[in-house]
N, C-alpha and C positions, 0 to 999 in steps of 0.2 A: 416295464416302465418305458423302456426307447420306443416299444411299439405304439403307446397311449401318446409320447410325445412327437413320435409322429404324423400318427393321425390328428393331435391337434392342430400341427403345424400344417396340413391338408386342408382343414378346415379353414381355416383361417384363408387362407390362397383362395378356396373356392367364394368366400365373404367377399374379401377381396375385390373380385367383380373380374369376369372375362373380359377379357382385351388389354388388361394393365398388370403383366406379367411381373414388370417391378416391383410391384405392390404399393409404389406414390400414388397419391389421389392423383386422378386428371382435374379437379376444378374444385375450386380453385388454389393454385399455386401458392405456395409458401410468399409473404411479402418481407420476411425479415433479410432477404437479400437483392439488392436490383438486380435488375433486368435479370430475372433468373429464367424467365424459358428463353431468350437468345441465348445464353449461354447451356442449358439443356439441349436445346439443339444442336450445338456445334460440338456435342460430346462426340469423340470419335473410338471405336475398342479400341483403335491402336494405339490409345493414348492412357493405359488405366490410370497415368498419375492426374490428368485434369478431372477425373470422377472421385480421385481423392481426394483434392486439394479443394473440390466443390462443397464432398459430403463435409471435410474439416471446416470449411465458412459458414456452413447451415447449422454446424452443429454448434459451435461460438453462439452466434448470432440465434440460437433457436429459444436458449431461456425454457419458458412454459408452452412454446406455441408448437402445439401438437404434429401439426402439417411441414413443419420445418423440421424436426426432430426423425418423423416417416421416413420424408423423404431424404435426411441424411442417411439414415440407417440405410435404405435401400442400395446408395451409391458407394458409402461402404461396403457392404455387400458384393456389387459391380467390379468393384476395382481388384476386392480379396480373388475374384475368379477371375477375374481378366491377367493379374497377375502370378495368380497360380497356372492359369493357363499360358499364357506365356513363356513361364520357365527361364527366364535370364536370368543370369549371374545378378545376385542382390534384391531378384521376385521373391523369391521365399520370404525375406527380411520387410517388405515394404508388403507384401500379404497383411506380417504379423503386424504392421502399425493399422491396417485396417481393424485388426481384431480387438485393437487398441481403442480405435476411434468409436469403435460399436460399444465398449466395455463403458466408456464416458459417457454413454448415453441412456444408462443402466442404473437404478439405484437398490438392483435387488444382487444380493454379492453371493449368490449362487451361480447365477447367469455372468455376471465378471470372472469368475475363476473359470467356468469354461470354456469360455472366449478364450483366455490367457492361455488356457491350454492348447486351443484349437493353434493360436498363435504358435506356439513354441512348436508341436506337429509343423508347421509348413517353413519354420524358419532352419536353417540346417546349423549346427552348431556352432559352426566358426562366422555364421551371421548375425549372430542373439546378439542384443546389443547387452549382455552382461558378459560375454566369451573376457576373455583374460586382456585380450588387447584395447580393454575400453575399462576404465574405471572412474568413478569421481568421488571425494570422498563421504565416508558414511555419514560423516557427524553434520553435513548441511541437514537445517531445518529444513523441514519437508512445503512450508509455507511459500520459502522462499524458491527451492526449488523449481515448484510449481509456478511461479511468479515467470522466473525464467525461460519455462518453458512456452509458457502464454507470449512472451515477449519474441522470442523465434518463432513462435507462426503466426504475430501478425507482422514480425519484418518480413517473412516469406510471402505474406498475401498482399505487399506492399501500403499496410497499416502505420506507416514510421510513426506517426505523433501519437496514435493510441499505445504502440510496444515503448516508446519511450515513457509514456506514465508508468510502466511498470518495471522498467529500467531505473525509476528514481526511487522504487521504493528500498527499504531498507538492507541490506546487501545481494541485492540483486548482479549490479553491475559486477562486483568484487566477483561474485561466484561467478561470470560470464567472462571477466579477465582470466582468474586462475585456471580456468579450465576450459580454455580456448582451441589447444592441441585435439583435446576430446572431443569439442563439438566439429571442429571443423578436419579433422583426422590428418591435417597437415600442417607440421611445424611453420612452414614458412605463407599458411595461408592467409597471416595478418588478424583483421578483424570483420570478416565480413558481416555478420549480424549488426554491427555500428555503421558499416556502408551501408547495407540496403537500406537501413533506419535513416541515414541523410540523404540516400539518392530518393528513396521512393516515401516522403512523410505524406503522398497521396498522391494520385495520377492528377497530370496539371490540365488534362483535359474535361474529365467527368465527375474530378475529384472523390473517386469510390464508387460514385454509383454505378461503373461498370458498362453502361449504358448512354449515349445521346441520344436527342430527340431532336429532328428536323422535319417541319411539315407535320408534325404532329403523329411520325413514325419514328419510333424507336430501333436504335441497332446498336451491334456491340461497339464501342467505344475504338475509335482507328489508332489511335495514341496506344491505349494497354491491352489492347482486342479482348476485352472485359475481363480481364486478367491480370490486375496491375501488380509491382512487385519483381526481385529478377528473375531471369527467368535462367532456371537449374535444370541440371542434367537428372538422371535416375540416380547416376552414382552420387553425384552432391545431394540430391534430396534425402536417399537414402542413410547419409553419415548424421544428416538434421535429428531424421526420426530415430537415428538410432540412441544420439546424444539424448532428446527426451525420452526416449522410454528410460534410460538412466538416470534422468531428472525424476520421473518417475516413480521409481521404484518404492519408494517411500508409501505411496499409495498399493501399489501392483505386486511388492516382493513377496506374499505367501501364497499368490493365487494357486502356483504351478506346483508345490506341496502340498496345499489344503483341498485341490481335488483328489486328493485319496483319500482326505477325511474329511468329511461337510458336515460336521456335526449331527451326523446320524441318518443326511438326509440322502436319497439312494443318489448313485453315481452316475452320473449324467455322460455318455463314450464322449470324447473329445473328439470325434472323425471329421475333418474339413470338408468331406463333401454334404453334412449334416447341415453347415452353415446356413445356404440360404434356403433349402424349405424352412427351417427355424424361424426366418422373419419371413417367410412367404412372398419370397424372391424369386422368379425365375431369370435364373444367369445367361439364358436367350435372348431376352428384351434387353439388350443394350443399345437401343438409340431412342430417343425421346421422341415422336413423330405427333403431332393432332391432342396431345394433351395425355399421352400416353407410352407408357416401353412397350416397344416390339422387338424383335429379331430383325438380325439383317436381311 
C-alpha cells in the first residue's frame, strides 16, 4: 500500500509539469489574494514563517477556488521543511501547525489523521500544544472556539474590523478574556490580540490590498511591505498557533488515536519526509522566480 501511494504521489509531480517543482500553477495565479506574485517573490527560506503566514491567507481566503487552495497547500508544505530543516527550538511545534493548515484543506478525514500524526512525529513533547502546561477548558463549544481562533489569525494578518466581527459573536470575547494566560503564555502580556485588533483594523496605506500601484506598476506596499498586521517573533507566533491548535481540538482530538484504527481502512506510515512527495512538492524549489518554484 505505501509503495502504490507512492508511486501515485510520483505521478502526480510528473503531471505536474517540469519546472514547477512546488507543484503551484505558473499561470495564472490565485486572485483571492492581492498582489500575490510581489509577495511570492520576496519569499525568502530564511524566513519559513512568511510561507506560513502566506499559505494561512490563501487558505482563508480560497473558499472553492482551486488555484488558491494548490497553491496554499504547496507553501504549507514549504514552510513544514524549511522548518523541520531548520531545527530551532519551537520548529518542531510550528512544523506541526503546518500540518494543521494542510489538514483544513482536506475534507477526506483519513488524510486529516495522518497529517495530525505526521504533526505530532516532528513536534517533541514538551512542544504539543496539549503538553500539561497549556490547557483551556473542555466544556467550550466547539463553535465558538473555532470563532476565536478565526479571530487570532486575522488579528495576526492585520484584519482588525473582519476579527472584530467575530469577536462580537456569541461568547467569543468571554472565552478570549478567560483564557488570555494560555494564548499569550504570559501572565503579564495584557491583551494583545485587542491591540493588534485596534492598531491594525487595515493598513492605512493599501488598506489590505498588500500592494500599490503607481504609473500603473505595482509593488509591495511601503507602509506594511504587503504584510500588514504586527509583526511577531517565532517564539510569539509560535504560543498563537499553539493556543489554536487547543482551540481546536474539538475538531482534531481523535486524529492521533484513530490512526491505529481507521475503520478498517489500511494504515497510512505517518513519516514526515512522506509529506511532500504526498502533495507533489519538491522542498528544493523554494523561491518563486518567472511564474514558477525553483531551488536556490
Amino acid at each position: 500500500m505505501k509503495k502504490q501511494i507512492l508511486l501515485a504521489a510520483a505521478l502526480a509531480l510528473l503531471l505536474a509539469g517540469a519546472g514547477q517543482p512546488g507543484g503551484a500553477p505558473a499561470s495564472p495565479l490565485p486572485t483571492t489574494v492581492p498582489g500575490l506574485a510581489e509577495r511570492l517573490a520576496a519569499l525568502n527560506p530564511q524566513n519559513p514563517q512568511a510561507y506560513f503566514l502566506l499559505a494561512e491567507e490563501l487558505a482563508a481566503e480560497a473558499g472553492s477556488d482551486r488555484p488558491s487552495r494548490d497553491l496554499a497547500r504547496s507553501l504549507f508544505v514549504l514552510s513544514f521543511e524549511l522548518y523541520r530543516a531548520r531545527n530551532q527550538p519551537g520548529d518542531g511545534e510550528l512544523a506541526r501547525s503546518a500540518t494543521l493548515g494542510l489538514a483544513s484543506l482536506t475534507r477526506i478525514e483519513p488524510e486529516r489523521r495522518w497529517l495530525a500524526a505526521i504533526g505530532d512525529q516532528v513536534a517533541p513533547p514538551g512542544d504539543r500544544a496539549g503538553s500539561a502546561s497549556a490547557r483551556l477548558p473542555a466544556a467550550v463549544p466547539e463553535v465558538v472556539a473555532f470563532h476565536l481562533a478565526t479571530a487570532m489569525g486575522l488579528a495576526r494578518s492585520g484584519e482588525g474590523r473582519r476579527a472584530e466581527q467575530y469577536l462580537a459573536r456569541e461568547g467569543v470575547r468571554e472565552l478570549l478574556a478567560a483564557n488570555q494566560v494560555t494564548i499569550t503564555g504570559d501572565p503579564a502580556a495584557g491583551q494583545p490580540v485587542l491591540k493588534w485588533i485596534a492598531d491594525w483594523p487595515a493598513c492605512p496605506t493599501c488598506k489590505n490590498r498588500r500592494v500599490v500601484t503607481r504609473a500603473n506598476e505595482s509593488e509591495l506596499c511601503p507602509y506594511c511591505d504587503g504584510n500588514p498586521g504586527p509583526k511577531l517573533s517565532d517564539s510569539e507566533l509560535l504560543k498563537q498557533f499553539r493556543a489554536e491548535s487547543l482551540l481546536l481540538r474539538g475538531v482534531y482530538r481523535s486524529w492521533s488515536a484513530q490512526i491505529l484504527a481507521d475503520d478498517g481502512e489500511p494504515l497510512r506510515d505517518p513519516n514526515p519526509a512522506d509529506l511532500a512527495v504526498s502533495f507533489a512538492v519538491d522542498p528544493r524549489g523554494t523561491l518563486w522566480r518567472k511564474g514558477s518554484w525553483v531551488a536556490q
